[in-house]
Structures are given as C-alpha cells and as structure tokens.
CHARMM-style PDB file with segment names, atoms N, HN, CA, C and O in Angstrom:
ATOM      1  N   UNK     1      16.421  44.540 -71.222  1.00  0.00      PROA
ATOM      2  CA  UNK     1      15.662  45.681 -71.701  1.00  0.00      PROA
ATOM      3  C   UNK     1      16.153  46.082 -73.084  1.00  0.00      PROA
ATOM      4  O   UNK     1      17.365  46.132 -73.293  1.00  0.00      PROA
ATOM      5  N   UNK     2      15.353  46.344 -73.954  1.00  0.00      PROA
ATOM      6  HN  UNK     2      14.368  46.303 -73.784  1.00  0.00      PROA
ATOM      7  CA  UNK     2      15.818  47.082 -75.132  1.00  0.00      PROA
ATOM      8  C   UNK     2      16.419  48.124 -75.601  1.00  0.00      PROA
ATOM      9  O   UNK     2      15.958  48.974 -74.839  1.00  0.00      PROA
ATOM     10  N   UNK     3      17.180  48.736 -76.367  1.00  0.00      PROA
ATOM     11  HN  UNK     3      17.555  48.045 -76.986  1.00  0.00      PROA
ATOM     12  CA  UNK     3      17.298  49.895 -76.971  1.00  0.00      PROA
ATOM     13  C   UNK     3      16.163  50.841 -76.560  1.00  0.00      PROA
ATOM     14  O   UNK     3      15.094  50.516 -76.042  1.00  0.00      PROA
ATOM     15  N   UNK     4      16.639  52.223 -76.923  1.00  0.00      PROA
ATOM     16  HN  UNK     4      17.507  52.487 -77.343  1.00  0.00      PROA
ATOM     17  CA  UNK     4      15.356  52.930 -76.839  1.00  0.00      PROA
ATOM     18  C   UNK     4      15.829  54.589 -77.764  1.00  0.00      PROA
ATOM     19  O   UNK     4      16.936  55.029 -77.451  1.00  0.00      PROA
ATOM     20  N   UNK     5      15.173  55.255 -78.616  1.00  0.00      PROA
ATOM     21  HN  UNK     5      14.274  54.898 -78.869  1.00  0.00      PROA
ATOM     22  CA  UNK     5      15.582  56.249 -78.839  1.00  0.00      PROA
ATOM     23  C   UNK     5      14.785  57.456 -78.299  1.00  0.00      PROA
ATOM     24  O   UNK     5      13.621  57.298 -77.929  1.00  0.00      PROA
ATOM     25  N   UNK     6      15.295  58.469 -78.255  1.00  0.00      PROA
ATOM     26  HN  UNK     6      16.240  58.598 -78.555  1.00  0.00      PROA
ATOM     27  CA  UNK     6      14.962  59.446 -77.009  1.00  0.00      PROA
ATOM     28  C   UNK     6      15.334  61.068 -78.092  1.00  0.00      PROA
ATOM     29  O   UNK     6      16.344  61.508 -78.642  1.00  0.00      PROA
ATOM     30  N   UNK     7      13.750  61.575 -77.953  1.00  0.00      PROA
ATOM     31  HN  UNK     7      12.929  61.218 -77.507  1.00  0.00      PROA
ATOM     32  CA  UNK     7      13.790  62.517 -78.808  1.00  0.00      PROA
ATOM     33  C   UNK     7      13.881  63.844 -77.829  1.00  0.00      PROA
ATOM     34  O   UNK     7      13.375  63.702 -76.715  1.00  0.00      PROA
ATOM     35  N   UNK     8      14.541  65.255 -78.173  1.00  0.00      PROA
ATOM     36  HN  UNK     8      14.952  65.370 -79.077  1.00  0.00      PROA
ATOM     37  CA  UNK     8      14.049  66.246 -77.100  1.00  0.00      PROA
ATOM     38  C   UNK     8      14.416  67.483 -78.059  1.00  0.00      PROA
ATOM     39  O   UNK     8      14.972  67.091 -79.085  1.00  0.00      PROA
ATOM     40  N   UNK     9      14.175  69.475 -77.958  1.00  0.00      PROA
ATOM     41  HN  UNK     9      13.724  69.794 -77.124  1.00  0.00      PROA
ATOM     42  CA  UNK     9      14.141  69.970 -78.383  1.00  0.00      PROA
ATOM     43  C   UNK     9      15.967  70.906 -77.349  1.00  0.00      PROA
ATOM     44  O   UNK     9      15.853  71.218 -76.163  1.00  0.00      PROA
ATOM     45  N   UNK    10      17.127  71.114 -77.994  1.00  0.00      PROA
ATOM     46  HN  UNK    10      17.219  70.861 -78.957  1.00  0.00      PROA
ATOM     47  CA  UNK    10      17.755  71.356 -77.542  1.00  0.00      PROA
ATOM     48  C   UNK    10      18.281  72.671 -77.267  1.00  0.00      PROA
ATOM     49  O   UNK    10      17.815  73.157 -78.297  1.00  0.00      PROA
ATOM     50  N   UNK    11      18.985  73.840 -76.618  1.00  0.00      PROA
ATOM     51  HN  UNK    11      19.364  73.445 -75.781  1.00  0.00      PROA
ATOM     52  CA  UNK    11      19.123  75.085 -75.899  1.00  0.00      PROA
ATOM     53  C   UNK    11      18.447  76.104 -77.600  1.00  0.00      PROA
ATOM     54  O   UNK    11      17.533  76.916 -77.743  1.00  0.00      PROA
ATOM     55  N   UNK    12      19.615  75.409 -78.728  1.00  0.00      PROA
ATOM     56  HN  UNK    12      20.358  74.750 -78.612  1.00  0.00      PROA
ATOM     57  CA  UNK    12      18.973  76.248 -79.926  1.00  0.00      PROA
ATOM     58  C   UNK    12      17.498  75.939 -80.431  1.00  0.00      PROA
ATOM     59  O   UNK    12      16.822  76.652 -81.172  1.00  0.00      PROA
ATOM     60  N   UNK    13      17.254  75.089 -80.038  1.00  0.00      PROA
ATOM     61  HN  UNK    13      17.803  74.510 -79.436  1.00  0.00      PROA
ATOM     62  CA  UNK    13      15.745  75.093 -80.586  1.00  0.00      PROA
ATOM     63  C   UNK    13      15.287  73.396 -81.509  1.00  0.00      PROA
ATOM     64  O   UNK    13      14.203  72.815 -81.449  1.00  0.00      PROA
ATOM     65  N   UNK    14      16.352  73.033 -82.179  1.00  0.00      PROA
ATOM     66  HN  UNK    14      17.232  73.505 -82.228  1.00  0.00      PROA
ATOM     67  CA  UNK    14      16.854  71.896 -82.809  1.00  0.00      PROA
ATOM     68  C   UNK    14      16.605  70.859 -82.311  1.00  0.00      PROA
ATOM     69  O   UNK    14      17.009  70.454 -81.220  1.00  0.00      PROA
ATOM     70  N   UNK    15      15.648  70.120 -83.350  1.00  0.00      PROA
ATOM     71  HN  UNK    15      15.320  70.449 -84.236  1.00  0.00      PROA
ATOM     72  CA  UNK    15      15.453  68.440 -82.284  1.00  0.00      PROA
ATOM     73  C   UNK    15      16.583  67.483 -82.422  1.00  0.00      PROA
ATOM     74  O   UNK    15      17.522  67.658 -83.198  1.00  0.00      PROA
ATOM     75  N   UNK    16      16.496  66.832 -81.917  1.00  0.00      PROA
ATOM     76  HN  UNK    16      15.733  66.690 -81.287  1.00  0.00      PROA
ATOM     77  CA  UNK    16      17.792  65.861 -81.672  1.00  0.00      PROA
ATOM     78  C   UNK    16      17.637  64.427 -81.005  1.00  0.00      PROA
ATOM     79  O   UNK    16      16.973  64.315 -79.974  1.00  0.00      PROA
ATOM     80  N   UNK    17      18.222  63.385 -81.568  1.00  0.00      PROA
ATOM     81  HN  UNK    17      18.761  63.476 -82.405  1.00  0.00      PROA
ATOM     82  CA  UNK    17      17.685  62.021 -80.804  1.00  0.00      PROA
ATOM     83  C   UNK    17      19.265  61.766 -80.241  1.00  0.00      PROA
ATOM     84  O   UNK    17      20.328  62.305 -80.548  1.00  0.00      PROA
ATOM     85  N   UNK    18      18.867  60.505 -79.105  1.00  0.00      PROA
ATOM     86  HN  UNK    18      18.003  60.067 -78.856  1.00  0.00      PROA
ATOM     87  CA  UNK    18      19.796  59.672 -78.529  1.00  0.00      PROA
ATOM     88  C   UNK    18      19.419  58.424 -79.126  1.00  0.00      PROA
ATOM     89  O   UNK    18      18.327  58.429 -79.695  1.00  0.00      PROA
ATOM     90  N   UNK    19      20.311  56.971 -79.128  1.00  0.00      PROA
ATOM     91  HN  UNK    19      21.198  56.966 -78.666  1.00  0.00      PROA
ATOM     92  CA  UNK    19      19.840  55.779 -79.287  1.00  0.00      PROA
ATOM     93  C   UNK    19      20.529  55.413 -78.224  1.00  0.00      PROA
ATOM     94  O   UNK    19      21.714  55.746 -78.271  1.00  0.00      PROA
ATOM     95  N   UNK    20      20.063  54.624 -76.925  1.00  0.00      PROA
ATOM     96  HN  UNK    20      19.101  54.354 -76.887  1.00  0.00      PROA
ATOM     97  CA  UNK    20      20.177  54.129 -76.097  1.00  0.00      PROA
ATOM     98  C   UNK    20      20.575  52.761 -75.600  1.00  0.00      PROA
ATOM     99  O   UNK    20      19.633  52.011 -75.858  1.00  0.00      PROA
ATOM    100  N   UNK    21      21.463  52.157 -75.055  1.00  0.00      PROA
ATOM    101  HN  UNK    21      22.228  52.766 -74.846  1.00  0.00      PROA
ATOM    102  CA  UNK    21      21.277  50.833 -75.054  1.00  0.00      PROA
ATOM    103  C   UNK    21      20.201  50.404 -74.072  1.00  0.00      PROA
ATOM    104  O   UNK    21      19.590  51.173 -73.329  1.00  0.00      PROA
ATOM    105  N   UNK    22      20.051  49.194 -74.145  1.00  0.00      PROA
ATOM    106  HN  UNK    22      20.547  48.570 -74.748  1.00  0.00      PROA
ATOM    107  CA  UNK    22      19.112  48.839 -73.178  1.00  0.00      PROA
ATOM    108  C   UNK    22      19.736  48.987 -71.651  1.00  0.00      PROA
ATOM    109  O   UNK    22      18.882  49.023 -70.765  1.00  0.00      PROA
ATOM    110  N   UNK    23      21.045  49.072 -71.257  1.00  0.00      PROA
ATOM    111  HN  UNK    23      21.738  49.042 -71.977  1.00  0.00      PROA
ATOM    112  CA  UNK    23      21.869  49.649 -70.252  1.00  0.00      PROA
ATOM    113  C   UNK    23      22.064  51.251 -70.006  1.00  0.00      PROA
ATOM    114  O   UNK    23      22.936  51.689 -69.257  1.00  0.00      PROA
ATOM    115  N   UNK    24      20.915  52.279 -70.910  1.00  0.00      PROA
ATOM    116  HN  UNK    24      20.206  51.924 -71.519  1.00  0.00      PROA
ATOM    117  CA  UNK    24      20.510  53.557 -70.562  1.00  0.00      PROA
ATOM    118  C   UNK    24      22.396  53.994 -70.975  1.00  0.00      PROA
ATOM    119  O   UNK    24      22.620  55.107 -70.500  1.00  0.00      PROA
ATOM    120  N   UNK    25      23.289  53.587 -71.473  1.00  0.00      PROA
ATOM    121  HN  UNK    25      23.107  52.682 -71.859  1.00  0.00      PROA
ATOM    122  CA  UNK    25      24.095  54.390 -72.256  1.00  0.00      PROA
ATOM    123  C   UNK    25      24.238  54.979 -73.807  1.00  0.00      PROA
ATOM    124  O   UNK    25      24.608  54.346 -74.796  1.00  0.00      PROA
ATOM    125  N   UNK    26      24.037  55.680 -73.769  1.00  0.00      PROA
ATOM    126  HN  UNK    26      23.737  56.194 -72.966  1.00  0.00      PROA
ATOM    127  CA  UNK    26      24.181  56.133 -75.275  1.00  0.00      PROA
ATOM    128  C   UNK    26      25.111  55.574 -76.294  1.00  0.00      PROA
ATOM    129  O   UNK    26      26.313  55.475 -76.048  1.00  0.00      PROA
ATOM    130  N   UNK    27      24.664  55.255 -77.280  1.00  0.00      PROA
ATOM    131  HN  UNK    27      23.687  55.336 -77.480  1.00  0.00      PROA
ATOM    132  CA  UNK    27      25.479  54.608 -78.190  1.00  0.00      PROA
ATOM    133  C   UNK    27      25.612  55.357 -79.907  1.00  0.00      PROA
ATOM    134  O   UNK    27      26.559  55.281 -80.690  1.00  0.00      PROA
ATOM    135  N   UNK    28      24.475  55.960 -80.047  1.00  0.00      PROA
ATOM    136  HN  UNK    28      23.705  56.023 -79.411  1.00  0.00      PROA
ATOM    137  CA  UNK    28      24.345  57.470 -81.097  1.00  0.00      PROA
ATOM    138  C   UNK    28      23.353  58.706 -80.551  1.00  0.00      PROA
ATOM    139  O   UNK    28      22.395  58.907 -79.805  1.00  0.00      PROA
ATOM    140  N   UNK    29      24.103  59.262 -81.289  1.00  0.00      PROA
ATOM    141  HN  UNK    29      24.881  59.099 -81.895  1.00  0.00      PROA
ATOM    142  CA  UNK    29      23.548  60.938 -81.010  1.00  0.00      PROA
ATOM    143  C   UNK    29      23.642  61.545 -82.255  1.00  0.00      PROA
ATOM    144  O   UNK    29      24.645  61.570 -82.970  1.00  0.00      PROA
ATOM    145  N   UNK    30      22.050  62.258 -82.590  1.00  0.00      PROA
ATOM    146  HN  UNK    30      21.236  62.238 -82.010  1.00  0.00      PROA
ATOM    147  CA  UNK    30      22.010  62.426 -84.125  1.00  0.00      PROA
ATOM    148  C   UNK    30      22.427  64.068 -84.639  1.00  0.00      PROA
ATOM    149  O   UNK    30      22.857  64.698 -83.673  1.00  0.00      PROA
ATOM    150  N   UNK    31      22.411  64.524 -85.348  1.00  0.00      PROA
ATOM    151  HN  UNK    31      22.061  64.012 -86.133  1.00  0.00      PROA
ATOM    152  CA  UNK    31      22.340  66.199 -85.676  1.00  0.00      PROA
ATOM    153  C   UNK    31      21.145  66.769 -85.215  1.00  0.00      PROA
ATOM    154  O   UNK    31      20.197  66.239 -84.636  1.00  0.00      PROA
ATOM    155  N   UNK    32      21.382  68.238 -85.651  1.00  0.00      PROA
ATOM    156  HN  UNK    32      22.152  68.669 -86.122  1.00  0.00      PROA
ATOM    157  CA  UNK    32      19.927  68.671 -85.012  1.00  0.00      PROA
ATOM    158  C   UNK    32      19.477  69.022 -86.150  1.00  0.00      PROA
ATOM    159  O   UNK    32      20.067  69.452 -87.142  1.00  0.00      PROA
ATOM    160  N   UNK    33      18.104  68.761 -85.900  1.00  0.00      PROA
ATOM    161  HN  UNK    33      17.625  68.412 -85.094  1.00  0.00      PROA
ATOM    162  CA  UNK    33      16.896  68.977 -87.026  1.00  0.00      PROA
ATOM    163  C   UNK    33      16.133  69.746 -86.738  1.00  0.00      PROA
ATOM    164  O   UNK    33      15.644  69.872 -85.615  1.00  0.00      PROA
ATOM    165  N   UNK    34      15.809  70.630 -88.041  1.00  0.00      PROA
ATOM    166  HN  UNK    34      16.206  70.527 -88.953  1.00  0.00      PROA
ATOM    167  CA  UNK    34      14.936  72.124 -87.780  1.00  0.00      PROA
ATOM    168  C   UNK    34      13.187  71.626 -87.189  1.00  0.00      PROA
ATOM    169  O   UNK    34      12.370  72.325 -86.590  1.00  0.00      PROA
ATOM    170  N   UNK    35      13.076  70.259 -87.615  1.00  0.00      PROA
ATOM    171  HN  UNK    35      13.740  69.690 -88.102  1.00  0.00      PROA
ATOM    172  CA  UNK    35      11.714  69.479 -87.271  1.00  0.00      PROA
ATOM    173  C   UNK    35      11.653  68.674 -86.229  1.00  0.00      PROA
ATOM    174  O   UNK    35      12.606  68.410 -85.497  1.00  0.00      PROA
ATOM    175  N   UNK    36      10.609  68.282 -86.130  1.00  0.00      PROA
ATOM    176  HN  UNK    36       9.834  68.497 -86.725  1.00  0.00      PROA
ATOM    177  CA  UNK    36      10.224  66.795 -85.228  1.00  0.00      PROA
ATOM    178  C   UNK    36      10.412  65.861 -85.925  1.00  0.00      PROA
ATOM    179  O   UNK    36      11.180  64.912 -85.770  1.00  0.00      PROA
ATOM    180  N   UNK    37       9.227  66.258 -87.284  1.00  0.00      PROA
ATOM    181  HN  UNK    37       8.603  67.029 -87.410  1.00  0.00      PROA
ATOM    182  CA  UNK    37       9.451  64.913 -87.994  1.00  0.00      PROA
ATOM    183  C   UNK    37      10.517  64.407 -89.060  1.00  0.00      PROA
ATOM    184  O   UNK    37      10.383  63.363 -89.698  1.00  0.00      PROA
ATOM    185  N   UNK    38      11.778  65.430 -89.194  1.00  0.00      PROA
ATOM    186  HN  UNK    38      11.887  66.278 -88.676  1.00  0.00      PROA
ATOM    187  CA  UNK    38      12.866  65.421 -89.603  1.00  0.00      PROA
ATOM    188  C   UNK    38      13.742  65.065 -88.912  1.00  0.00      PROA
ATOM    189  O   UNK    38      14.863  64.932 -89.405  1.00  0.00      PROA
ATOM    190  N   UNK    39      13.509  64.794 -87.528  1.00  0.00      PROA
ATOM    191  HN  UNK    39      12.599  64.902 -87.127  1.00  0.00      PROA
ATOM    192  CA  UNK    39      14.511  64.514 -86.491  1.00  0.00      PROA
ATOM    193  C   UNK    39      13.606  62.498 -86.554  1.00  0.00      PROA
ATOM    194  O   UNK    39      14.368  61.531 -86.534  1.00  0.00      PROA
ATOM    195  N   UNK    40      12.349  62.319 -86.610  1.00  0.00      PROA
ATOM    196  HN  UNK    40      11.730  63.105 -86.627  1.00  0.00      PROA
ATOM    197  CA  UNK    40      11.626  61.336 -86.184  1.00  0.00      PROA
ATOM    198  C   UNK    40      11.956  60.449 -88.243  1.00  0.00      PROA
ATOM    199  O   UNK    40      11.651  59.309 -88.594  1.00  0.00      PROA
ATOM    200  N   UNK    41      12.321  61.049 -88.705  1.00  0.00      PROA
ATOM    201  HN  UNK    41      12.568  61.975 -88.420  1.00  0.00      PROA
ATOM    202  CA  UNK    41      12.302  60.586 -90.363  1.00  0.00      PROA
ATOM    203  C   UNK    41      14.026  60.015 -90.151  1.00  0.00      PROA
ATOM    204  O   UNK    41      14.415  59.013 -90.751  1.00  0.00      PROA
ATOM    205  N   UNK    42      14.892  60.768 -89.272  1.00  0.00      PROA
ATOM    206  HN  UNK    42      14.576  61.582 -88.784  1.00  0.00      PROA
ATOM    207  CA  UNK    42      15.905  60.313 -88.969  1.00  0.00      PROA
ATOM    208  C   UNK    42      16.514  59.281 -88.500  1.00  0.00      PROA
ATOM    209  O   UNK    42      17.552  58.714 -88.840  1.00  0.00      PROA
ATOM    210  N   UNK    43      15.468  59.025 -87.366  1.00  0.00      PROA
ATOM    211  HN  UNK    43      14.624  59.486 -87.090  1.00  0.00      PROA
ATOM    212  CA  UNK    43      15.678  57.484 -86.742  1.00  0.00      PROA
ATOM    213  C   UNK    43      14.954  56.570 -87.799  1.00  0.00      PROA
ATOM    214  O   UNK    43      15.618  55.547 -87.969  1.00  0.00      PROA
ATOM    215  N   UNK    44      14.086  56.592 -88.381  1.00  0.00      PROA
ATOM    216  HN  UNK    44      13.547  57.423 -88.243  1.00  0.00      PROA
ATOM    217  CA  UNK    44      13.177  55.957 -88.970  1.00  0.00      PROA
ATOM    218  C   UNK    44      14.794  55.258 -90.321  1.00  0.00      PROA
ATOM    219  O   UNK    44      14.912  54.129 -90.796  1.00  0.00      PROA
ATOM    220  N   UNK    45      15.400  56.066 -90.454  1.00  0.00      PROA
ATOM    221  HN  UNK    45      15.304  56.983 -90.068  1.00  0.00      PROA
ATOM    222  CA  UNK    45      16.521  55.809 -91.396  1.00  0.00      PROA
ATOM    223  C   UNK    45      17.722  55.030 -90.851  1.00  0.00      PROA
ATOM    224  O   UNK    45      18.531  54.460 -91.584  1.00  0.00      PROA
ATOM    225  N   UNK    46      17.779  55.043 -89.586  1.00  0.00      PROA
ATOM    226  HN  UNK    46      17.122  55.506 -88.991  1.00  0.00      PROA
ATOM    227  CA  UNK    46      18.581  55.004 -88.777  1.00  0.00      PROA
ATOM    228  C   UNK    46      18.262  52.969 -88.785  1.00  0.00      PROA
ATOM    229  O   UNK    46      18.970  52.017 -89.111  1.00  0.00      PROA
ATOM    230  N   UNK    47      17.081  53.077 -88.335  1.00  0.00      PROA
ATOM    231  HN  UNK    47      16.506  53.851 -88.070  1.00  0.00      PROA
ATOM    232  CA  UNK    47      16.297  51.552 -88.236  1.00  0.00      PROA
ATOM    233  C   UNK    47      16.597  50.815 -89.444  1.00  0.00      PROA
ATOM    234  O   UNK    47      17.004  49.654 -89.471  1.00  0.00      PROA
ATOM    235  N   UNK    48      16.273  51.885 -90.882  1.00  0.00      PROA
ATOM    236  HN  UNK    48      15.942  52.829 -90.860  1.00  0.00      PROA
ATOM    237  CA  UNK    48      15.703  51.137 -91.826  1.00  0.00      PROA
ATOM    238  C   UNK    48      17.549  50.716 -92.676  1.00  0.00      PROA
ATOM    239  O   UNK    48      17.563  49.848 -93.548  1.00  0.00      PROA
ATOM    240  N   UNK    49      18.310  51.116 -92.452  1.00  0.00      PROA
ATOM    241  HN  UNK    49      18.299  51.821 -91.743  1.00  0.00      PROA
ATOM    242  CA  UNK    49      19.483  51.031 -92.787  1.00  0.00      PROA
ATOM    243  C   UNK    49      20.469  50.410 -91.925  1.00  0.00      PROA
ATOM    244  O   UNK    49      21.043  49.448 -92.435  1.00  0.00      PROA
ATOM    245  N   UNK    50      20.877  50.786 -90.502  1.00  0.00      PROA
ATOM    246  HN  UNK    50      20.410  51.567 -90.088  1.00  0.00      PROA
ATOM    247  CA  UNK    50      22.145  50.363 -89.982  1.00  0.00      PROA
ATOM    248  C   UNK    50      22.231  48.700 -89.845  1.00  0.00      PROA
ATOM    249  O   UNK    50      23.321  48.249 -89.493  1.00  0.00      PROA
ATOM    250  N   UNK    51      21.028  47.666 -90.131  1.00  0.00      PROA
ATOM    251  HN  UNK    51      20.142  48.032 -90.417  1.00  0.00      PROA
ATOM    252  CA  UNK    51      21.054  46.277 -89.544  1.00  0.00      PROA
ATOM    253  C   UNK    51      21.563  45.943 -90.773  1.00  0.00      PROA
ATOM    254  O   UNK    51      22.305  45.013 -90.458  1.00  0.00      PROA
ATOM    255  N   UNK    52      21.671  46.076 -92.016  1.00  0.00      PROA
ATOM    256  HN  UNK    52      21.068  46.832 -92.272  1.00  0.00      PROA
ATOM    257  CA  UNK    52      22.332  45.857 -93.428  1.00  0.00      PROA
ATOM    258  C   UNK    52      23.726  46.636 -93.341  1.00  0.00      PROA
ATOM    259  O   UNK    52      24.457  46.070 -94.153  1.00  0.00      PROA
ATOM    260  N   UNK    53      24.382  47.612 -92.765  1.00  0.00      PROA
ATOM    261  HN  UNK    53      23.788  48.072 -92.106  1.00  0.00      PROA
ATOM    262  CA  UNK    53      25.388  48.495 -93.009  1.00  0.00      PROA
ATOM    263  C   UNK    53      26.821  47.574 -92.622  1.00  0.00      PROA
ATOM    264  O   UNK    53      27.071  46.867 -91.646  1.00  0.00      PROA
ATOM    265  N   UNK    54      27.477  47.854 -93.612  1.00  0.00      PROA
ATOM    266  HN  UNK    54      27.275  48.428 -94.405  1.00  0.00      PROA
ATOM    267  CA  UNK    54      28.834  46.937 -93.675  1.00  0.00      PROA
ATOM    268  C   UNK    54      29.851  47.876 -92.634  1.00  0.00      PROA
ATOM    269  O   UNK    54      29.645  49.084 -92.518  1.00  0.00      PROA
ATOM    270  N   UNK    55      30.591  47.420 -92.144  1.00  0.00      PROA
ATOM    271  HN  UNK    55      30.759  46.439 -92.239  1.00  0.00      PROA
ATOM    272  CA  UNK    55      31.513  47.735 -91.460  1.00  0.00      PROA
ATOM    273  C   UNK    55      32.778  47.727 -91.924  1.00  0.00      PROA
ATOM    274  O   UNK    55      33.306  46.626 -92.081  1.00  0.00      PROA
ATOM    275  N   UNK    56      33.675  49.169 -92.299  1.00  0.00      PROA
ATOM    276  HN  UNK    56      33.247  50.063 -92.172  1.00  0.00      PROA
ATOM    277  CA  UNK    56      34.715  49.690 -92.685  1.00  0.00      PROA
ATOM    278  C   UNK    56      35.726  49.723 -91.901  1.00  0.00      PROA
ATOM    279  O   UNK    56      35.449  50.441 -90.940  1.00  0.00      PROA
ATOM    280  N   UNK    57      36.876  49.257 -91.824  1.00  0.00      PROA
ATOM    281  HN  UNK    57      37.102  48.674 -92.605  1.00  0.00      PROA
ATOM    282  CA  UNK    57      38.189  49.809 -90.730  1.00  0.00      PROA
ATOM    283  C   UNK    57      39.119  51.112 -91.939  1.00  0.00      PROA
ATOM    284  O   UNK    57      39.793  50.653 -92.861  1.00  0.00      PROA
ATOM    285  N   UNK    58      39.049  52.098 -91.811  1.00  0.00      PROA
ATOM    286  HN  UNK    58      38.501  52.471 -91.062  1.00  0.00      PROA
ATOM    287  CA  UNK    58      39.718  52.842 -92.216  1.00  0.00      PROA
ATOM    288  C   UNK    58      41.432  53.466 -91.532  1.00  0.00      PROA
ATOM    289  O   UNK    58      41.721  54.141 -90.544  1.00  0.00      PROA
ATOM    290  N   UNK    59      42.204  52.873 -92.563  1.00  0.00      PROA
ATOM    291  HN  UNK    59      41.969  52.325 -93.366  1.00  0.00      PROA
ATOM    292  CA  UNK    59      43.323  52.704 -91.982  1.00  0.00      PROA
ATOM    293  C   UNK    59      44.111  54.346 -92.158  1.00  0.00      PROA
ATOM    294  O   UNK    59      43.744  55.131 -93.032  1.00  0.00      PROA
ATOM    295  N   UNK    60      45.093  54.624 -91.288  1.00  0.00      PROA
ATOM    296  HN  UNK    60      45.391  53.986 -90.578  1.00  0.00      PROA
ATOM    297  CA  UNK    60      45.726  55.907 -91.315  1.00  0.00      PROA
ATOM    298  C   UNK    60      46.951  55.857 -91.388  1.00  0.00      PROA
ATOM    299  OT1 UNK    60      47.611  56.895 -91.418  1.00  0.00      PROA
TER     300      UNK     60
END
C-alpha cells in the first residue's frame, strides 16, 4: 500500500497534515496552517521537494 497524507482541522482551529506510511505509521507531521489550501500548498511542497533533498548528519 502506499503512503498517504491525511489532512484534518485541529482543537485550535489550524489545519494540519500527517504523511503516512503505507504501514498507517506516521512518518511527518506538518505545522498548523491558518488555511486548507495553505496546509494543501504544504504537502504539495513537501512532494515537490523532499525526493531531491540531500541528507545532512549534523554532528554535536
């Protein structure tokens, strides 16, 4: 089964997504957005960016 992202409106009012694995565990959870389509412009960024995004080890 695939990924899946999962939009809902939360206690403050704020939309907010999950990205899901295809094993129904969560793997991101976004901020909350005063919109739908600011919360839906979010994943849309989310798609259009993370399959190019380099991976950092930040050392301490």
């Amino acid at each position: 089964m695939a990924g899946k992202f999962e939009v809902w409106v939360d206690k403050a009012g704020d939309y907010r997504w999950n990205l899901k694995a295809g094993n129904g565990e969560v793997i991101a959870t976004s901020q909350g957005y005063a919109s739908k389509a600011s919360a839906l412009n979010g994943i849309d960024s989310v798609r259009r960016n993370a399959a190019d995004a380099d991976v950092v080890e930040i050392e301490k």
